[in-house]
N, C-alpha and C positions, 0 to 999 in steps of 0.2 A: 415438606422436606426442608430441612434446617440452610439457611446460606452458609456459604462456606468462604475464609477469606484469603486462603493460599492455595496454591497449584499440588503441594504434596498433598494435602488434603484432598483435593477432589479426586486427584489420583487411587489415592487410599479407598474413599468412597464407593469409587467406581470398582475397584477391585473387588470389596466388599458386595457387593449390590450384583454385578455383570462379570462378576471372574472369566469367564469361559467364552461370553460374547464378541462376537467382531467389535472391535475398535479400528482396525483401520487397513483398506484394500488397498495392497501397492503392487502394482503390476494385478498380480491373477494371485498375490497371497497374501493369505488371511491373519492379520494379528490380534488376538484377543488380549484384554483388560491386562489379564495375569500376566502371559508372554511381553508384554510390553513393560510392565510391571518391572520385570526383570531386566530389559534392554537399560531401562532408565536407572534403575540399582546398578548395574555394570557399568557405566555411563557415567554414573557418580563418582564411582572407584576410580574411573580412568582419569576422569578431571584432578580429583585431588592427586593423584599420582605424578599429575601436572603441574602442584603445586596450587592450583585456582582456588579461592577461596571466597568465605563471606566479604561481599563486597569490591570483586572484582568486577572485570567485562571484560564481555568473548565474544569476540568478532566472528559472527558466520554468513559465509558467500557459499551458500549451497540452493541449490533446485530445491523444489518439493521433496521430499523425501523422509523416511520413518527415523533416519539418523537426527534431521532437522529437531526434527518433535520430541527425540529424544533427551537429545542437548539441552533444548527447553528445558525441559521439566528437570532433568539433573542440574542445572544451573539455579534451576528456583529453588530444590531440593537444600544445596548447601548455600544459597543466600547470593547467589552472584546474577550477575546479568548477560542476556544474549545482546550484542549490538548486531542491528539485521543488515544485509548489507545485500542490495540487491545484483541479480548474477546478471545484467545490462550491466550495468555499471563499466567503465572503463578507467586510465591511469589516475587519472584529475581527482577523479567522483571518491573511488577507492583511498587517493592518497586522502584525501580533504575529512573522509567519515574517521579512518584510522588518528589521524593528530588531534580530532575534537576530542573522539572520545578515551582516548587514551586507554585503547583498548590491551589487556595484558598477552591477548593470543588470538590469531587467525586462525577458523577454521574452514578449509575448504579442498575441492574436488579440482586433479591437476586439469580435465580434460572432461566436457560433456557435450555433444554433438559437433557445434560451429565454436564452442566457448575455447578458445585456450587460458586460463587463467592466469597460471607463470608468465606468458607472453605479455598478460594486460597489466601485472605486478614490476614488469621490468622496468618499466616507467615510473612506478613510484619511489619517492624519495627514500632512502633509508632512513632519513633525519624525522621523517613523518612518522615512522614504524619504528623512532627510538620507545616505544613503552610495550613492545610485541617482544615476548623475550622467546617465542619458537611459533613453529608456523606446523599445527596440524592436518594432515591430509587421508582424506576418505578415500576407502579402496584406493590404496596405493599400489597393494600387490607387492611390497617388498623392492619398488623398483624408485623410492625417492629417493629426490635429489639430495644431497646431502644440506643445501642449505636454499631458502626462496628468502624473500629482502634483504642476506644476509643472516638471517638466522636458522640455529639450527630447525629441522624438523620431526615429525615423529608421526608416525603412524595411529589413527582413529581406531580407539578398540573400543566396540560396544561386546564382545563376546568372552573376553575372560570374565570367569565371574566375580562379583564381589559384595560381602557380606552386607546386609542392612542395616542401615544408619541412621539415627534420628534427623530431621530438618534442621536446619541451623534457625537460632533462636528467632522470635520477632521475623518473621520471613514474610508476613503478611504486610509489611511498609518496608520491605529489604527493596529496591529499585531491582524490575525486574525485567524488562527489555524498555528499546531505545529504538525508533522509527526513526526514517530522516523523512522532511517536510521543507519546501522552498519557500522561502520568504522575500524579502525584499532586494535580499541581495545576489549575489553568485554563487555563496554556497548555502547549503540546506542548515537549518536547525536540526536537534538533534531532542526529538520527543520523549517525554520521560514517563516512564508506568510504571508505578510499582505492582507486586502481585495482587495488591487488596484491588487496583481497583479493573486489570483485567480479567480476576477471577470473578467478580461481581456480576462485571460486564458480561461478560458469557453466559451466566445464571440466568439476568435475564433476558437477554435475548434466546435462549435456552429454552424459555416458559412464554413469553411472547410473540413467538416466530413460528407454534407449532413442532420444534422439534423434540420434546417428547412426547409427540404422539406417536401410537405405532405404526412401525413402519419406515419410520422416517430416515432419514439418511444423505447426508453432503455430497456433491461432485467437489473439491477442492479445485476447482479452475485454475485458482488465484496463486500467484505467490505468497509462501507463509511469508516473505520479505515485509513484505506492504500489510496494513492493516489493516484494510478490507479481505486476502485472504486468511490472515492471521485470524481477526475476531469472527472470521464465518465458521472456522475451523472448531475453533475451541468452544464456539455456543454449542456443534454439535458435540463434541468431546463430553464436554457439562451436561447433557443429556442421556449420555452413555449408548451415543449412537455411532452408526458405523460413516465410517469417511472416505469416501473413495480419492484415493492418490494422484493426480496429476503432474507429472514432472517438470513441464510447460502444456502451456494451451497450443490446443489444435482444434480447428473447429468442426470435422469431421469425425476426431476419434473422442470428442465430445460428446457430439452426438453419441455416436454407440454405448457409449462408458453408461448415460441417463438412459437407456432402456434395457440394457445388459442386466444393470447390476438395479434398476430397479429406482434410481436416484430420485429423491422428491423436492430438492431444496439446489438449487443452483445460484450463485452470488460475480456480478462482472456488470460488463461496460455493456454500453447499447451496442457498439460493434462488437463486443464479445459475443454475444446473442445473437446477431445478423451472423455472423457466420455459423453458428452453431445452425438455427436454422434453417440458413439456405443448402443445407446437406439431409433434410429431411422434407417430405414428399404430405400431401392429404392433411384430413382433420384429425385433428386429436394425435399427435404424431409420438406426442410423450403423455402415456397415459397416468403414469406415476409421477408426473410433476405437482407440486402445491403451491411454491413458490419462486419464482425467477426473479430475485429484486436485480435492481438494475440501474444504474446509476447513468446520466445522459451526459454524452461527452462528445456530442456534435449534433447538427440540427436531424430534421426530421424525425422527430419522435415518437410524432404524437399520430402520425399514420402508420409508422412499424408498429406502434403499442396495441391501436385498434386493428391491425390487420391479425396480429399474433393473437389477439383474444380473441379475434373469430375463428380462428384452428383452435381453441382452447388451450391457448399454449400462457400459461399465468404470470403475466411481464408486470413487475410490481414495485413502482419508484421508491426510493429510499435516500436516507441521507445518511454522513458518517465523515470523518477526519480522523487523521493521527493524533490530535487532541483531544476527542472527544469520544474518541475508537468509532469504526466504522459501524455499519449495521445499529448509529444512535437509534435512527426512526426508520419506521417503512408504514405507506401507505396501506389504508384499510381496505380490502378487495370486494368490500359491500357499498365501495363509493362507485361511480359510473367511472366507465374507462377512461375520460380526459383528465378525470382527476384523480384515478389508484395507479398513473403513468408519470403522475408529475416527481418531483426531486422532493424528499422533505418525509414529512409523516407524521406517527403515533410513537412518543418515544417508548424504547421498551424498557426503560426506567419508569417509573411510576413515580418516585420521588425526581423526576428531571425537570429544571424548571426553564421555559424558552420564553425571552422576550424580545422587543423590535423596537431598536431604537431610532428617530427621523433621522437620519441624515445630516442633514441641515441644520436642524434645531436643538437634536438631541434629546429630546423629549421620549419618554416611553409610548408606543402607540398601540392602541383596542386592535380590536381581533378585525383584519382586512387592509390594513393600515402597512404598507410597505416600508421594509428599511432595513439595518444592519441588525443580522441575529447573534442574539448576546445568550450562551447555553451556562447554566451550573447543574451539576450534577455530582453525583459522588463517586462517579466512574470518570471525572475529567481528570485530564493529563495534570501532572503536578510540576509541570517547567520544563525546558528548553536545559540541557546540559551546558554547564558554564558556560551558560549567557542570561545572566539577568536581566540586563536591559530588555532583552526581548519576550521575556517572559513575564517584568512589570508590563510593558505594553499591551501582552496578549490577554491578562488576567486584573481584572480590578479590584479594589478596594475590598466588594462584595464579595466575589471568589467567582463572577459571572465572567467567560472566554469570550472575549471579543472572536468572531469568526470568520468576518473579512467577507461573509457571506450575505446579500441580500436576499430577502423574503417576507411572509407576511404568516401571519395567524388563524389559523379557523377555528369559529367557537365550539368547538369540539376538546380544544388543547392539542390538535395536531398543527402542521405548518407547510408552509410549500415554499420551496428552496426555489429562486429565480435567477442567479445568477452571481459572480463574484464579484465583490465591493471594486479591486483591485485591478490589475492587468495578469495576474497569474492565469496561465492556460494548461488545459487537461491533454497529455497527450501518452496513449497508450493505458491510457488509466492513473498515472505517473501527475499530479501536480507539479508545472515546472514554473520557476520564472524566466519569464523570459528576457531577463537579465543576463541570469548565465550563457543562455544561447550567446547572445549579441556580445559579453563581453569574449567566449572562444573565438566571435568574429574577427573582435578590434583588435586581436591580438597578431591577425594575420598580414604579412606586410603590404599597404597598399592603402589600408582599410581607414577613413577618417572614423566615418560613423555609420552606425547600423539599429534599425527598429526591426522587432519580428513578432510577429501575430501569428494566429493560429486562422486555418480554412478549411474547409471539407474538399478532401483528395477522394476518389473512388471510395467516397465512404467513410474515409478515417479522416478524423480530425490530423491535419500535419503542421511543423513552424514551416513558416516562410519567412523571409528576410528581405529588408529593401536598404541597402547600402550605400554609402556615400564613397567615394575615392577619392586620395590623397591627391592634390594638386599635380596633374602631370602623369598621375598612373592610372593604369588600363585594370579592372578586376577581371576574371575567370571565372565566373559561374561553379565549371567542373572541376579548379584545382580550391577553391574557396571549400567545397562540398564536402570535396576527398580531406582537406585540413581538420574541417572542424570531425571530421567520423574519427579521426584517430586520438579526440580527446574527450569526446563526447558520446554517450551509448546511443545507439542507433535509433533509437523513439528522439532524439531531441536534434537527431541533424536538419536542418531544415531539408524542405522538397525543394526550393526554387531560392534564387538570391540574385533580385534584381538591381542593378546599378544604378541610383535615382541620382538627378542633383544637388536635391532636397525633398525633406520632409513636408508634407502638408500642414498645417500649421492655424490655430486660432486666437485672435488675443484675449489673454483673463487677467482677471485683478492680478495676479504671481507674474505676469510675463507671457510670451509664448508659449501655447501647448502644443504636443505635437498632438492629429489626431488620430488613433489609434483605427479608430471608425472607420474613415475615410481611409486608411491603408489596407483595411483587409478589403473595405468597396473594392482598392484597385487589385488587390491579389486576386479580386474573382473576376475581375473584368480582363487580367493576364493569362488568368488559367482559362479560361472561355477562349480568348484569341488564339491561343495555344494551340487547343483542344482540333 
């Protein structure tokens, strides 16, 4: 089968090939190729009626949902771009993605379980959302507001129809969504893919990953937000398989969803898994599973990985970024279980090329040879939205992505991922810096200074904080907490925020380090005393 380099393309494909088949279960209903087909033709209509165009961006804050997927693909349709915008998110995160990307329109849901959105939008600047010239809202019911940041709004139609239209030209390098990703500083970068090379990307992890065999079929866990559920999603899409819908994760009605519907391909964190299966019983508990990759985002892995293979439940490390889209590599499951659990893999590019550079020296190192992994590929990110600076930084001379990640080579051409160059920490699945934490901290009154690591809480990796006070004042633990939750999404508030009078500290050629080490040592030795 021919590669294909734009989304209406595969779309069309699939229509051709699987007209009538499930493409994607949401809730308990069935949507096929065709029916979808049409959601996204109507979808088109609606956008342009909006005014959106080749070359725009459309800010969307929604759940999981069949409208999500829709929007996609009619944005790639007439050449524009989705900016993802995750439903955590709070005033700060939301104003900060809107002003980078200079997004022309927000779309989103007023109200979904615990989310108030308008409530979290009230906080944001108007000045930030000067390039939003209306604010679209899903299943509104006839009952919006007349105006959220100040502008008008309008009602989401995906059901009037509207007639078929050809792609807008060159749509295959048209920029086609926008990830945010932490870096060095307090706010995120702002990821850039065109359609050529998420369509690719999907193709072959598509052919790689076993998803066109028969049978086969997605849980959607993930947020399409994040690009680990976005590329799990769309490999199976590219395959012309079905998807099963998750709104948010739950780890119970996860469970049920993979033996209900049959599911064979599940994609999330080691604690996405832990919970999943502490809700299922005996051997073999999912008999239709093939692949659970799994990405490790707190310790003890490598005894969950072998306990899970011995229920035959198929837990299968992998590696992936917003730079490089997720789901790069996943380990071979004909390796022994300490090493098809580790971080890294086989990439499912064939043309992907991974090398290791020393540290220290710089030098390129042989296969076992630790150091910082440098990826090119033709599925890598093409920059950072106006930020150059950080984009020469992330990408060289060669066209190879610095990845900030440490790891080494196996003479196979696979790799194993060991850890991050940096101080960035994993939490909820979510790459944060922990910059941004600690700068919501100093902002609170009282606060000199603040360091925040990450620890293993009942299981979940969480921030922790250890704080300094201003000459003469006393910090709160509980009012410091409740501060930072009302600027910051709830995976990033810290668990604990202890008063120190300083940081631990080593001398290096630069000056003082602080040590990052010796701080979570004492986070765990606070949480034990605790305990």
């Amino acid at each position: 089968m021919s590669i294909l380099s734009d989304m209406p393309a595969l779309l069309a494909r699939n229509v051709a090939l699987h007209g009538d088949a499930i493409a994607f279960i949401d809730d308990e209903r069935e949507i096929s190729y065709r029916e979808f087909d049409g959601m996204v033709r109507n979808t088109v209509g609606w956008l342009q009626r909006q005014g959106i165009g080749e070359g725009d961006i459309v800010a969307v804050w929604l759940v999981n949902r069949i409208e999500w997927m829709a929007l996609y693909f009619g944005l790639a349709h007439i050449g524009a771009a989705m900016m993802t915008v995750n439903t955590r998110y709070r005033s700060h995160e939301v104003e900060y993605i809107l002003e980078r990307s200079r997004a022309k329109m927000l779309i989103l849901q007023l109200n979904f379980r615990k989310i108030d959105f308008p409530a979290v939008l009230r906080d944001v600047s108007h000045a930030a959302a000067a390039s939003v010239e209306r604010v679209a809202v899903v299943d509104g019911d006839g009952r919006l507001p007349a105006e959220i940041l100040g502008k008008p709004t309008v009602a989401f139609d995906m059901q009037t129809p509207a007639p078929a239209t050809a792609p807008a030209a060159a749509v295959a390098d048209a920029l086609s969504i926008l990830f945010t990703t932490s870096g060095t500083t307090s706010g995120p970068k702002l990821v850039m893919h065109p359609q050529r090379t998420v369509t690719l990307h999907s193709q072959n992890v598509a052919r790689a990953y076993g998803f066109e065999e028969a049978g086969a079929r997605l849980l959607a866990a993930l947020p399409f937000c994040g690009v680990f559920g976005f590329s799990s999603a769309f490999a199976t899409f590219a395959a012309g398989q079905p998807v099963v819908l998750m709104d948010t994760f739950d780890g119970p009605t996860a469970a049920q969803l993979i033996n209900r519907h049959q599911v064979t391909h599940v994609f999330g964190s080691d604690e996405m898994f832990r919970r999943i299966i502490e809700n299922v019983e005996g051997h073999d508990p999912f008999p239709s599973a093939r692949v659970f990759g799994f990405a490790t985002f707190h310790p003890g892995v490598v005894e969950f990985g072998k306990q899970a293979w011995s229920r035959r439940i198929p837990m299968t490390g992998l590696y992936g970024s917003s730079e490089v889209n997720a789901l790069f590599s996943l380990q071979q499951q004909h390796l022994p279980v300490t090493d098809r659990i580790e971080g890294g893999g086989m990439p499912a590019s064939k043309d992907a090329e991974i090398r290791i550079r020393d540290i220290d020296s710089g030098e390129i190192l042989p296969a076992g040879g630790s150091g910082t992994v440098e990826i090119r590929a033709a599925t890598n990110f093409i920059g950072y939205l106006n930020n150059p600076e950080a984009t020469a930084k992330a990408i060289d001379a060669e066209g190879f992505f610095r990845t900030g990640d440490v790891g080494f080579l196996r003479e196979d051409g696979s790799f194993v991922y060991q850890t991050r160059q940096g101080d960035a920490i994993r939490l909820a699945g979510y790459l944060v810096s922990p910059v941004e934490i600690e700068d919501a901290l100093k902002a609170q009154p009282g606060v000199a200074d603040v360091q925040v690591v990450a620890v293993d809480i009942a299981r979940q990796t969480r921030a922790v904080a250890f704080a300094i006070a201003l000459p003469g004042q006393q910090l709160d633990e509980r009012q410091l907490i409740a501060a930072t939750a009302t600027t910051l999404a709830a995976f990033k508030v810290p668990a604990h925020i202890w008063t120190v009078d300083k940081f631990p500290t080593t001398q290096s050629s630069n000056g003082n380090k602080i040590q990052r080490a010796k701080l979570r040592e004492m986070a765990i030795e606070r949480l034990a005393a605790e305990a």
